[in-house]
Backbone and ligand atoms as CSV (ligand in chain L), in Angstrom:
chain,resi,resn,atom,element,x,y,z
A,1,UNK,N,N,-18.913,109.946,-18.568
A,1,UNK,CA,C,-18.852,110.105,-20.015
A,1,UNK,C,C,-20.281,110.151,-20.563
A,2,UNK,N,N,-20.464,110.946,-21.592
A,2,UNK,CA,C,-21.891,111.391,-21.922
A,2,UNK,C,C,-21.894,110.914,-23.057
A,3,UNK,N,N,-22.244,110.135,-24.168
A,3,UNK,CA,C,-22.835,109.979,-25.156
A,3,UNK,C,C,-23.803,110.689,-26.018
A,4,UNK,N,N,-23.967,111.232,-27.208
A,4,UNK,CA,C,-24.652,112.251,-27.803
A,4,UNK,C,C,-25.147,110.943,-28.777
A,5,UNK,N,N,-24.477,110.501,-29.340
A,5,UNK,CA,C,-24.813,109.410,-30.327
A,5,UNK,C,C,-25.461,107.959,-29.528
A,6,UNK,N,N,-26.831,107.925,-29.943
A,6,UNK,CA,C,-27.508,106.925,-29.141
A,6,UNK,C,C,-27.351,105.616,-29.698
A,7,UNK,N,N,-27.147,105.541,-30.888
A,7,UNK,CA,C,-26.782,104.353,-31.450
A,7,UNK,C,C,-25.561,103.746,-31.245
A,8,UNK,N,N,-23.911,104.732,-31.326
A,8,UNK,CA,C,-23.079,104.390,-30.872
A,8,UNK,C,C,-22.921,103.554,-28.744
A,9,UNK,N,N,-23.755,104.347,-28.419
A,9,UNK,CA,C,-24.394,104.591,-26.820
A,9,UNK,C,C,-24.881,102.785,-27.238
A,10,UNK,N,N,-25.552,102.217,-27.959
A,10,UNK,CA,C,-26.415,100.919,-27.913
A,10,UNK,C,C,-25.228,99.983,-28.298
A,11,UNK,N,N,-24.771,100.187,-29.406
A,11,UNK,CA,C,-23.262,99.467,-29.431
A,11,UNK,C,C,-22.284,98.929,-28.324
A,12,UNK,N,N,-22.289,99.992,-27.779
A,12,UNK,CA,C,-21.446,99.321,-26.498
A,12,UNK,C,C,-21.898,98.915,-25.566
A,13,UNK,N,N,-22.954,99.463,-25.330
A,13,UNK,CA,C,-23.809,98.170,-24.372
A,13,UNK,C,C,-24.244,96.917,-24.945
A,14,UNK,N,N,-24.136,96.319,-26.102
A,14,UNK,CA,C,-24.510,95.297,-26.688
A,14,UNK,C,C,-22.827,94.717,-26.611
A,15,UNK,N,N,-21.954,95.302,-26.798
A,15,UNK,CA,C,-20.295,94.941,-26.360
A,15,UNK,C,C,-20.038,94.376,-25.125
A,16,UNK,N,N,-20.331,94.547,-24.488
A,16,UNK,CA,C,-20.311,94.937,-22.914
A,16,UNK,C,C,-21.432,94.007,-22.749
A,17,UNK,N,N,-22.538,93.337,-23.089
A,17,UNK,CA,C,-23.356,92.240,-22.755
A,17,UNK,C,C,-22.835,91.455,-23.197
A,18,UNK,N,N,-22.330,91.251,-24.568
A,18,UNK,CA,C,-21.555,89.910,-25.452
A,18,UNK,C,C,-20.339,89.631,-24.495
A,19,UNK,N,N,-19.587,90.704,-24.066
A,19,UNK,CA,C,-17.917,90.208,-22.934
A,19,UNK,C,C,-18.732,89.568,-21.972
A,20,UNK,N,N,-20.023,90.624,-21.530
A,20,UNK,CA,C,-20.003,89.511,-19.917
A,20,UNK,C,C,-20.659,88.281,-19.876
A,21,UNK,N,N,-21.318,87.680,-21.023
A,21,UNK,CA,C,-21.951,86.585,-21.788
A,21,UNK,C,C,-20.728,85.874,-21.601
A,22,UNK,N,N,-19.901,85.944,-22.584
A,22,UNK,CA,C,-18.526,85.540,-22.911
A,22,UNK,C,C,-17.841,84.375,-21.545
A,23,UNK,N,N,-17.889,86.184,-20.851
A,23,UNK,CA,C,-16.810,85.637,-19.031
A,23,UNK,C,C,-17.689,84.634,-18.374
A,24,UNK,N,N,-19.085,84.172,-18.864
A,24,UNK,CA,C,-19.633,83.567,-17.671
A,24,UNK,C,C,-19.165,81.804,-18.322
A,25,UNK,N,N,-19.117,81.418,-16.877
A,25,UNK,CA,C,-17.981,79.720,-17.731
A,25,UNK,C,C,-19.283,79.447,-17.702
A,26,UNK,N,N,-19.005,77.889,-18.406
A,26,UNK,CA,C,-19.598,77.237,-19.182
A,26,UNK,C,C,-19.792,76.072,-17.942
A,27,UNK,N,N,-21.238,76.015,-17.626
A,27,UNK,CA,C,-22.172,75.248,-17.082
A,27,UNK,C,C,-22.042,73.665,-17.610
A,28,UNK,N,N,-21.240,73.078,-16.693
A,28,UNK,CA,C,-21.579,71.346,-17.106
A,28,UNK,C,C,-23.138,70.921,-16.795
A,29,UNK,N,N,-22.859,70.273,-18.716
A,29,UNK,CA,C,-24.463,69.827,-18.273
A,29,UNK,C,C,-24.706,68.674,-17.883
A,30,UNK,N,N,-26.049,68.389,-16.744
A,30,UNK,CA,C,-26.074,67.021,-16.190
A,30,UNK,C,C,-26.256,66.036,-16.604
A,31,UNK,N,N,-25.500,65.718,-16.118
A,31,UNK,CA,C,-25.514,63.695,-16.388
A,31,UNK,C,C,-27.080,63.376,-16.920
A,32,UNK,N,N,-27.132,62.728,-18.171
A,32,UNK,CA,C,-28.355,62.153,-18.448
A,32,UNK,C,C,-28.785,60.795,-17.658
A,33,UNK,N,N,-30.252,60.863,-16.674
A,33,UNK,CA,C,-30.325,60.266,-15.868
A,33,UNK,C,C,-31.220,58.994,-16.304
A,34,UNK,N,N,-32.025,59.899,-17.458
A,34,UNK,CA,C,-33.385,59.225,-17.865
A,34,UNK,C,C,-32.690,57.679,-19.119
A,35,UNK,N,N,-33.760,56.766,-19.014
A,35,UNK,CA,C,-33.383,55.744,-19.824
A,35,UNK,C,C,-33.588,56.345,-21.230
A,36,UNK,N,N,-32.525,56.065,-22.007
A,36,UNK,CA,C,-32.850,56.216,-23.643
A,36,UNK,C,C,-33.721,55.478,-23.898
A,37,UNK,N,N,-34.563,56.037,-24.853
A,37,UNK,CA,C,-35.648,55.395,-25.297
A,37,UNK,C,C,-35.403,55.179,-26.963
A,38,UNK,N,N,-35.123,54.074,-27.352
A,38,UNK,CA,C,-34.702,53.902,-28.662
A,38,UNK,C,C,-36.398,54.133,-29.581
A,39,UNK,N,N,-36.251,54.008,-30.722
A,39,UNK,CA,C,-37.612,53.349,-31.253
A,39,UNK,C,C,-37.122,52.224,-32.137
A,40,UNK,N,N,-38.055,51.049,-32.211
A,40,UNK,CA,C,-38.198,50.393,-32.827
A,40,UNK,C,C,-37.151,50.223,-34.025
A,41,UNK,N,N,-36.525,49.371,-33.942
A,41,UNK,CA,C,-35.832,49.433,-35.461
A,41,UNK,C,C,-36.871,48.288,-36.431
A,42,UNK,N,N,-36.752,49.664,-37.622
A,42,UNK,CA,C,-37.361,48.598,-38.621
A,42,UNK,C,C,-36.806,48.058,-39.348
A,43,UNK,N,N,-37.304,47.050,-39.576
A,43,UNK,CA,C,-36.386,45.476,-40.192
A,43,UNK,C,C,-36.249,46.026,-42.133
A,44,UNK,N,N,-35.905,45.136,-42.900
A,44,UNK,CA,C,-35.328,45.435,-43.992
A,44,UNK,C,C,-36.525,44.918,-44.464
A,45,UNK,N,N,-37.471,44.255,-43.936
A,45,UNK,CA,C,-38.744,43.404,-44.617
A,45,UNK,C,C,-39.839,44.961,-44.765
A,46,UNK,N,N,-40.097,45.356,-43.830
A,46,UNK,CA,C,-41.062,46.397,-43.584
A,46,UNK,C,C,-40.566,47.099,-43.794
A,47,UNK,N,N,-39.427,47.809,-44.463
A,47,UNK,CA,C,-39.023,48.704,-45.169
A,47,UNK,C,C,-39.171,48.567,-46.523
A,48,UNK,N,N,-38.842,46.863,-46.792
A,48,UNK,CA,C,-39.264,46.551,-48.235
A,48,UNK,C,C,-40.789,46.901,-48.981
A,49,UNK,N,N,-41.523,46.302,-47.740
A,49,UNK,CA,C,-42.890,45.953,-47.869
A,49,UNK,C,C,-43.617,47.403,-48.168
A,50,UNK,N,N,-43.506,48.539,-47.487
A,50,UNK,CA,C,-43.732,49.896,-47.524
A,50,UNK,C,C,-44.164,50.060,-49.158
A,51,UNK,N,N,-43.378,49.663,-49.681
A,51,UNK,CA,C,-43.829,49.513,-51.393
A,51,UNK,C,C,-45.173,48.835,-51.827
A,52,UNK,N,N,-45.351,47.373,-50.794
A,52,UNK,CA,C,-46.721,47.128,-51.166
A,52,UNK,C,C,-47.951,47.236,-50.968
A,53,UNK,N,N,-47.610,48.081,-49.231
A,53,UNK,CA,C,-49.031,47.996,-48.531
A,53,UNK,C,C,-49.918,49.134,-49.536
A,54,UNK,N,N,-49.019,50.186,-50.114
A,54,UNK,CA,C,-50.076,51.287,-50.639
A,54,UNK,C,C,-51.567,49.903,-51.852
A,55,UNK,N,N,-50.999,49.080,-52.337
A,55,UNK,CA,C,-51.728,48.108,-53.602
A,55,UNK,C,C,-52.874,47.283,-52.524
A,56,UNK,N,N,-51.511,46.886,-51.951
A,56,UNK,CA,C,-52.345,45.468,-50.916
A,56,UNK,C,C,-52.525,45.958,-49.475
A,57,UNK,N,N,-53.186,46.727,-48.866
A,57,UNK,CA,C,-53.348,47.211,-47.789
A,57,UNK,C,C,-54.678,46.685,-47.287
A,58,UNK,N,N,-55.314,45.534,-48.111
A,58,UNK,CA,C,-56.667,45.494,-47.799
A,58,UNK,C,C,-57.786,45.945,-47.468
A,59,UNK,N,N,-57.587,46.645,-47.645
A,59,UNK,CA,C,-59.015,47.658,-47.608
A,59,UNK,C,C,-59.243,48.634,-49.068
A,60,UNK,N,N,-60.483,48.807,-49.514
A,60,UNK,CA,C,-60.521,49.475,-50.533
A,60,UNK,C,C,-59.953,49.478,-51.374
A,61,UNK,N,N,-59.914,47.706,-51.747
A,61,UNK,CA,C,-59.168,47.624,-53.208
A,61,UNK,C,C,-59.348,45.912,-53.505
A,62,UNK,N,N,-59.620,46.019,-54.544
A,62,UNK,CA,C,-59.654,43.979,-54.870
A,62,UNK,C,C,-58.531,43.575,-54.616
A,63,UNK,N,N,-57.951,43.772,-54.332
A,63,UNK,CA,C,-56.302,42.365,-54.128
A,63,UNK,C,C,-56.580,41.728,-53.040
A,64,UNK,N,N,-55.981,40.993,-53.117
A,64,UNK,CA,C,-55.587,40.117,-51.733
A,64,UNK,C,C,-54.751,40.537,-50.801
A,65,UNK,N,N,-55.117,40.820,-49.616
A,65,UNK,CA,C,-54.556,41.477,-48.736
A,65,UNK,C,C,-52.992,40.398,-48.187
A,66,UNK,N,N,-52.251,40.700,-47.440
A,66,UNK,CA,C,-50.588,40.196,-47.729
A,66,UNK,C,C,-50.223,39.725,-46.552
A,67,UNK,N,N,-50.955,40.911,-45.283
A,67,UNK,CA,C,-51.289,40.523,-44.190
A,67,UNK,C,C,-51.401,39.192,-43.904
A,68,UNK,N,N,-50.670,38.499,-42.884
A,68,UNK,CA,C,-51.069,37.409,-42.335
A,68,UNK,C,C,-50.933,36.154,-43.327
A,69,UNK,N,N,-51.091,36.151,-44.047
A,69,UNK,CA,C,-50.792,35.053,-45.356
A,69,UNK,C,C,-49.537,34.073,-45.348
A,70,UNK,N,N,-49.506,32.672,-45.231
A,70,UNK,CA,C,-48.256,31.837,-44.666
A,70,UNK,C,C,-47.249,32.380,-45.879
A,71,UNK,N,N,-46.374,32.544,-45.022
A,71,UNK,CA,C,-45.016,33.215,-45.696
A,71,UNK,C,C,-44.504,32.231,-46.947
A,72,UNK,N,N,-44.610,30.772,-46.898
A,72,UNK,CA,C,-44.159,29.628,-47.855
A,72,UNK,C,C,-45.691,30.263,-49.083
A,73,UNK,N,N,-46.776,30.820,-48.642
A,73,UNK,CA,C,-47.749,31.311,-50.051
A,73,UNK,C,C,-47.244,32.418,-50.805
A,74,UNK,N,N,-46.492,33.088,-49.580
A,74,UNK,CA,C,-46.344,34.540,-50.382
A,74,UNK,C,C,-44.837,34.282,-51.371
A,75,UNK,N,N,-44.473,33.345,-50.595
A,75,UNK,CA,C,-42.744,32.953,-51.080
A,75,UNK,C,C,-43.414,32.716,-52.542
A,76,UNK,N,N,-43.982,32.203,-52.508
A,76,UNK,CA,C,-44.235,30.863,-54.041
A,76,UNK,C,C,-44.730,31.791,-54.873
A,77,UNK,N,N,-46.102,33.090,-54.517
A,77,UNK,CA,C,-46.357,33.682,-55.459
A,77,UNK,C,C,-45.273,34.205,-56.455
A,78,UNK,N,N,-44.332,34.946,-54.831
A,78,UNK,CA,C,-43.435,35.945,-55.588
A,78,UNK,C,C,-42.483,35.409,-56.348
A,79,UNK,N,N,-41.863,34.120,-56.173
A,79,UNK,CA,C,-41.467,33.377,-57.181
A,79,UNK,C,C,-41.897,33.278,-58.204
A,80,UNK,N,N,-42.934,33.339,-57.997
A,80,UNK,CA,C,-43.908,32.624,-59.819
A,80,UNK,C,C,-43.844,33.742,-60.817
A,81,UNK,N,N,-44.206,35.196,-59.982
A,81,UNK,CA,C,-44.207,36.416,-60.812
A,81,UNK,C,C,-43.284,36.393,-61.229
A,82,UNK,N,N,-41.831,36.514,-60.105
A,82,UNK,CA,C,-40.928,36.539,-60.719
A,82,UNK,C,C,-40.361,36.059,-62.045
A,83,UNK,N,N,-40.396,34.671,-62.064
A,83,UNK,CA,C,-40.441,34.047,-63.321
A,83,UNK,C,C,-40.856,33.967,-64.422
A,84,UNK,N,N,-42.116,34.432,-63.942
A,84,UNK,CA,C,-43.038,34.228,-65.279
A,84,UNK,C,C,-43.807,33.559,-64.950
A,85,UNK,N,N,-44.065,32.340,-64.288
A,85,UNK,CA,C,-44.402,31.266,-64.550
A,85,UNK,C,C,-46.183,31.479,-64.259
A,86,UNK,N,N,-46.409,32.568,-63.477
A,86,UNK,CA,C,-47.689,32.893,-63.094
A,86,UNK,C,C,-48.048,34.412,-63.704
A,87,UNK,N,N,-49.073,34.057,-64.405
A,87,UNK,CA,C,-49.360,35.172,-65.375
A,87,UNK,C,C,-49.683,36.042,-64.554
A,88,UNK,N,N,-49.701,37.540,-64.807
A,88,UNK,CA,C,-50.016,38.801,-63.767
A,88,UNK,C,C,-49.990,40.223,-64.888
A,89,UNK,N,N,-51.013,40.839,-64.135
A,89,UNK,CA,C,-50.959,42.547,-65.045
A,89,UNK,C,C,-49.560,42.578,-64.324
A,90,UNK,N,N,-48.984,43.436,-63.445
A,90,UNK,CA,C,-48.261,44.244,-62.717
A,90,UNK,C,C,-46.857,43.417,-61.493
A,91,UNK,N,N,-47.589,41.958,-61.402
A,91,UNK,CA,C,-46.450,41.664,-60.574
A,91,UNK,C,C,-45.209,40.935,-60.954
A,92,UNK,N,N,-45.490,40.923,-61.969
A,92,UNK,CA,C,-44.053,40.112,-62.724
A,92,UNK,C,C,-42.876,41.133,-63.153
A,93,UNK,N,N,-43.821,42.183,-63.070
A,93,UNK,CA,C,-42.764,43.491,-63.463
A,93,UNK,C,C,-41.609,43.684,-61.815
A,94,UNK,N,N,-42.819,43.993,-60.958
A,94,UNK,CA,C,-42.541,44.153,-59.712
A,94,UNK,C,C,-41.534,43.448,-59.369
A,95,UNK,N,N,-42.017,41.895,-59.496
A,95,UNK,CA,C,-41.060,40.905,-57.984
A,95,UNK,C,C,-39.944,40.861,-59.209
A,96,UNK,N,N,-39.613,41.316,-60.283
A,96,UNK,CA,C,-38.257,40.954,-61.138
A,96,UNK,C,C,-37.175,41.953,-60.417
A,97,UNK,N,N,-37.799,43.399,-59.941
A,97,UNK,CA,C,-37.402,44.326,-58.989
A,97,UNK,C,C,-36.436,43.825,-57.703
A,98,UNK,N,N,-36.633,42.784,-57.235
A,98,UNK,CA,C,-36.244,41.983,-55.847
A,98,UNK,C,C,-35.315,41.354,-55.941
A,99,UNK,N,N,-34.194,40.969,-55.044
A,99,UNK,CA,C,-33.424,39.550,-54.688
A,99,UNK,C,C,-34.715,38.746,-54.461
A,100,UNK,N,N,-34.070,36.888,-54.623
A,100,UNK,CA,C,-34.644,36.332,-53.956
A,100,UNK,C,C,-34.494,36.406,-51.917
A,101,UNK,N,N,-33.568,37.041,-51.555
A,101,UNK,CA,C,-33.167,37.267,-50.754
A,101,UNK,C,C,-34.262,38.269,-49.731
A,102,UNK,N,N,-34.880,39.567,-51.021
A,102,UNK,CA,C,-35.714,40.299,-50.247
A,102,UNK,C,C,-36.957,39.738,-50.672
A,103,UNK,N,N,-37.153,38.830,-51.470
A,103,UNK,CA,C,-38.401,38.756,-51.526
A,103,UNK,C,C,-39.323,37.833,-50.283
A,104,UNK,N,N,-38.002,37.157,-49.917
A,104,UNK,CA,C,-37.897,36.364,-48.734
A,104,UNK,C,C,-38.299,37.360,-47.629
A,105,UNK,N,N,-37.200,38.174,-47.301
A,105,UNK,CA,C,-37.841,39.540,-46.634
A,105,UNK,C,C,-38.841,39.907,-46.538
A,106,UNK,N,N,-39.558,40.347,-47.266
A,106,UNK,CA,C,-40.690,40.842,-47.455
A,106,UNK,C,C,-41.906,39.671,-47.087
A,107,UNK,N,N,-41.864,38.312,-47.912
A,107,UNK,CA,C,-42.651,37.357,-47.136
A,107,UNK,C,C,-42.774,37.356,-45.832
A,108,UNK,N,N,-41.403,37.488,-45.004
A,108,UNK,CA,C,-41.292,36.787,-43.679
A,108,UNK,C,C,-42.271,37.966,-42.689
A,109,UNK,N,N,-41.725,39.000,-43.538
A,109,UNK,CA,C,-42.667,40.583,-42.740
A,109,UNK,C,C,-44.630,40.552,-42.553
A,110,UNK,N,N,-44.870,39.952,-44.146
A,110,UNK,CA,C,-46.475,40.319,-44.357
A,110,UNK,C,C,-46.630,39.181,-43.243
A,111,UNK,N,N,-46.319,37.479,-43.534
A,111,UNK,CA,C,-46.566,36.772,-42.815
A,111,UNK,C,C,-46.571,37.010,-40.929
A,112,UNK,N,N,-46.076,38.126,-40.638
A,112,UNK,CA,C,-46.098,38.389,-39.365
A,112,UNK,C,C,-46.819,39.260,-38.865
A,113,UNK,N,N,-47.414,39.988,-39.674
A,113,UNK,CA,C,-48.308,40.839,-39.537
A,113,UNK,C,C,-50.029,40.344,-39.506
A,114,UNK,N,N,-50.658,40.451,-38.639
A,114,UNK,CA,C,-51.849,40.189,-38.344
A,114,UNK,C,C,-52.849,40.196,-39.957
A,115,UNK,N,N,-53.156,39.327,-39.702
A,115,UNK,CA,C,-54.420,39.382,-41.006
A,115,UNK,C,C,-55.329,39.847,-41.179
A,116,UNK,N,N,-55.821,40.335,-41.897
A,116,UNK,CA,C,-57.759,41.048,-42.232
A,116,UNK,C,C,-58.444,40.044,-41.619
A,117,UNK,N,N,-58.543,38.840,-42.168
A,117,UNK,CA,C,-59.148,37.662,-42.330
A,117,UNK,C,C,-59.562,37.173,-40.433
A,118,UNK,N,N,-58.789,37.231,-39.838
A,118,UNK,CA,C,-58.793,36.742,-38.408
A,118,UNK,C,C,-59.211,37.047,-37.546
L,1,HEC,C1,C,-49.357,48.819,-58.270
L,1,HEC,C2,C,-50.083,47.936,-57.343
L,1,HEC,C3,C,-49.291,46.808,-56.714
L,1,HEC,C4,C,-48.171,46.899,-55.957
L,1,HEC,C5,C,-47.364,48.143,-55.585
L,1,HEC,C6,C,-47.880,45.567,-55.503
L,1,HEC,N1,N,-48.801,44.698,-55.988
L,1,HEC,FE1,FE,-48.885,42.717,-55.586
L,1,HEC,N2,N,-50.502,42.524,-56.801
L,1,HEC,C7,C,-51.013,43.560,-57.566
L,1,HEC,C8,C,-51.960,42.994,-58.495
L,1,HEC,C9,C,-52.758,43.776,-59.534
L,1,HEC,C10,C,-52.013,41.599,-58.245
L,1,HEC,C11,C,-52.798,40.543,-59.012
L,1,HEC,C12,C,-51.810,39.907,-59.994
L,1,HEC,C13,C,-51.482,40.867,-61.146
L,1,HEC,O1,O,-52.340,41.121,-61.970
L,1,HEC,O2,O,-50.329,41.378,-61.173
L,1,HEC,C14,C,-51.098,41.354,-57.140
L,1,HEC,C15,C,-50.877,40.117,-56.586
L,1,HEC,C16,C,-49.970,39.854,-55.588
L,1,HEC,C17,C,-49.805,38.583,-54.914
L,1,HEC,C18,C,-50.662,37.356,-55.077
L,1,HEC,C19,C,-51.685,37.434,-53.969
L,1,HEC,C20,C,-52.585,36.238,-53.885
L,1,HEC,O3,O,-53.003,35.927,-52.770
L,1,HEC,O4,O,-52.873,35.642,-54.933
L,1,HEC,C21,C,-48.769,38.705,-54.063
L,1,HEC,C22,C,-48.193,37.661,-53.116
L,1,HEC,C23,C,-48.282,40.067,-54.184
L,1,HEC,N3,N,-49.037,40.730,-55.118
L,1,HEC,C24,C,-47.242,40.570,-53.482
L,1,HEC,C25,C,-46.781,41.888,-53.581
L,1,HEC,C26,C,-45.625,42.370,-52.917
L,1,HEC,C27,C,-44.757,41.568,-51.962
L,1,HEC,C28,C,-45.483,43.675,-53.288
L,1,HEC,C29,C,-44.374,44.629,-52.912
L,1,HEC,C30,C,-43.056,44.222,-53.267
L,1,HEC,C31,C,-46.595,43.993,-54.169
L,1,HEC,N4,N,-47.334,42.890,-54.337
L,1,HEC,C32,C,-46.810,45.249,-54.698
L,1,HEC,C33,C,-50.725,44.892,-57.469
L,1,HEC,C34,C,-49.668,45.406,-56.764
C-alpha cells in the first residue's frame, strides 16, 4: 500500500506506536530497597518561633537575641507583654497573638537552641 498523503502516512505510524506502547505490559516496579529517609519533623515551637527569629535573630539588630535564654526568662517576659504588665513598643501587641500554651512553645524552642552568648 502506497501512501500519497504524508501526513496521513505519519498518523498511522504514530497509531501503530501508541497500540504497540499500549500491548507492552506493565513492568512491576522494584521493591524499594533503600531506607526512607524522613526529614526532621519540625516541632510546633520552631514553627511558632519562625515569626521571631526575622526581629531577634541576633545579629544586626539591638534586641536581645532568644537563642539560648532559660526558657522560665523567656516564659516570664512573654507573660509580662502579654499582660501588660511590662511596658514594650511592639511586644505586647505580639505575645497577646499567642496561647499561653504556645508561648510556652515557643520558650521551650529558643531555650534549646544554642546561644550567641556561649
Ligand atoms: C517586629 C519585631 C519583633 C518581632 C517579630 C518579635 N519581637 Fe520580641 N521584641 C521586639 C522588641 C522591639 C523588643 C523590646 C521590647 C519592645 O519594645 O517591644 C522585644 C523584646 C522581646 C523579649 C524580651 C527580651 C529580653 O531579653 O528582654 C522577648 C522574650 C521577646 N521579644 C520574644 C519574642 C518572641 C517569642 C517573638 C515571636 C513570637 C518575638 N519576640 C517577635 C521586637 C520583636
Amino acid at each position: 500500500m502506497r501512501y500519497r498523503n504524508i501526513r496521513h502516512a505519519g498518523m498511522v505510524l504514530a497509531l501503530a506506536l501508541a497500540y504497540a506502547l499500549a500491548a507492552v505490559p506493565a513492568v512491576a516496579a522494584p521493591a524499594v530497597t533503600a531506607p526512607v529517609v524522613t526529614a526532621p519533623a519540625v516541632t510546633a515551637g520552631e514553627r511558632l518561633a519562625a515569626t521571631c527569629t526575622g526581629c531577634h535573630s541576633g545579629q544586626a539588630t539591638a534586641l536581645p537575641p532568644l537563642a539560648g535564654q532559660p526558657q522560665a526568662v523567656l516564659l516570664a517576659s512573654l507573660a509580662a507583654f502579654k499582660s501588660g504588665s511590662r511596658p514594650a513598643t511592639i511586644m505586647t501587641q505580639l505575645a497577646k497573638g499567642y496561647t499561653d500554651e504556645q508561648l510556652a512553645q515557643i520558650a521551650a524552642w529558643f531555650a534549646a537552641q544554642p546561644g550567641a552568648r556561649q
